[in-house]
N, C-alpha and C positions, 0 to 999 in steps of 0.2 A: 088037401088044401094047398093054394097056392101059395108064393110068399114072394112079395113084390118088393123090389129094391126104389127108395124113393131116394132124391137127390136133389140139390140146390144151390146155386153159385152165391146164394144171399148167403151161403156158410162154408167154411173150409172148406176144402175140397182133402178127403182123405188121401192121407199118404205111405196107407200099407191096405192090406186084401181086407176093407170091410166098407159098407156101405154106412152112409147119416144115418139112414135109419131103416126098417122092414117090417111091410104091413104082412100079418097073417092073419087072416078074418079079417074081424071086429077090431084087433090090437096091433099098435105101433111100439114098436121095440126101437128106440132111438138110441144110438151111439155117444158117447159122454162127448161133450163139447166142452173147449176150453176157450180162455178168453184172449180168445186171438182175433183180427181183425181176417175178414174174407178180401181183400182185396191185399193186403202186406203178404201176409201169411206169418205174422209177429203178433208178442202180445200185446194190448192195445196200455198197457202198465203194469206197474210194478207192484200198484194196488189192489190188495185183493177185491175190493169193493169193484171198481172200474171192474176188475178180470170176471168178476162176478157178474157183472150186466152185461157185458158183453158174451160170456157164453150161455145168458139169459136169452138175448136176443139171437144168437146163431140155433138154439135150439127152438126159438119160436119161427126164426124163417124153414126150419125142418118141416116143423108142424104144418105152419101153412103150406108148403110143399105138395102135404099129404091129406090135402084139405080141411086141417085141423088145430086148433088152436090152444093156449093154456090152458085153460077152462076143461081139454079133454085130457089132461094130465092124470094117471090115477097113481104112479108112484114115480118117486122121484130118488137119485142117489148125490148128496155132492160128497164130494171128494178133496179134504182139506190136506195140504204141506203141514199148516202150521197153526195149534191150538189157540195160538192168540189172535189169530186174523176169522174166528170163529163170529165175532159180534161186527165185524164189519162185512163179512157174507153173507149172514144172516138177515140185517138192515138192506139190503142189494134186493134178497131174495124175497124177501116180506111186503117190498113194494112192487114187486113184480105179479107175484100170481096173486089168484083171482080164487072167489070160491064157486064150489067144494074146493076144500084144499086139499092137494094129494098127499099120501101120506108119504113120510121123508126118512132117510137115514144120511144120517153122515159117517163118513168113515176120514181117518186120518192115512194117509200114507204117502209115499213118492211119487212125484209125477217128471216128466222131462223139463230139462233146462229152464226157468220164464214161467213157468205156469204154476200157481198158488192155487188154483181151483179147476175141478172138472166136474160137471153133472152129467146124468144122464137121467133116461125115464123110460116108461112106458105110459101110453094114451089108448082111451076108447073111442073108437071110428065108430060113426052111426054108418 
């Protein structure tokens, strides 16, 4: 099976050895997006909320990318700094996706300088 490197300037442009994302089949394996803007290469705030839409939407221009959209989400990871900024990510993300909903983990841990949240996912390609 092949595994296709997919790529998009409507998102970050990675700044170590890995692609946005990688189709193998049926499945898209997306790399964690943070909320940073694609044109700065900064976070677009200090709010986890904002950082939170924002690497909402650098993950949906992947998708479309890969001709595929939220709706094809079937697991999702975000990645929180800090336990209080949990109900303002949450509200970000709750208006964001669409159903079925994927099923989610959060985890807590470090991330680089600016950045309060990271997601990632994996998607079903028809």
């Amino acid at each position: 099976m092949r595994v296709e490197p997919i790529a998009t300037d409507e998102a970050p442009t990675p700044r170590a050895a890995y692609s946005q994302a990688v189709r193998c089949g049926s499945l898209l394996f997306l790399s964690g997006q943070v909320g940073t803007d694609p044109g700065t290469g900064r976070p677009v705030s200090e709010d986890v909320g904002a950082q939170t839409r924002q690497a909402l939407e650098n993950l949906r221009s992947v998708l479309r990318a890969a001709g595929a959209s939220m709706a094809d989400l079937v697991s999702v990871r975000v990645y929180l700094v800090d336990t209080g900024d949990y109900a303002a990510m949450n509200a970000a993300y709750d208006a964001a996706m669409v159903e079925p909903y994927p099923a989610r983990t959060t985890i807590y841990c470090g991330l680089n300088p600016g950045n309060k949240v990271e997601i990632d996912g994996v998607a079903m390609l028809s």
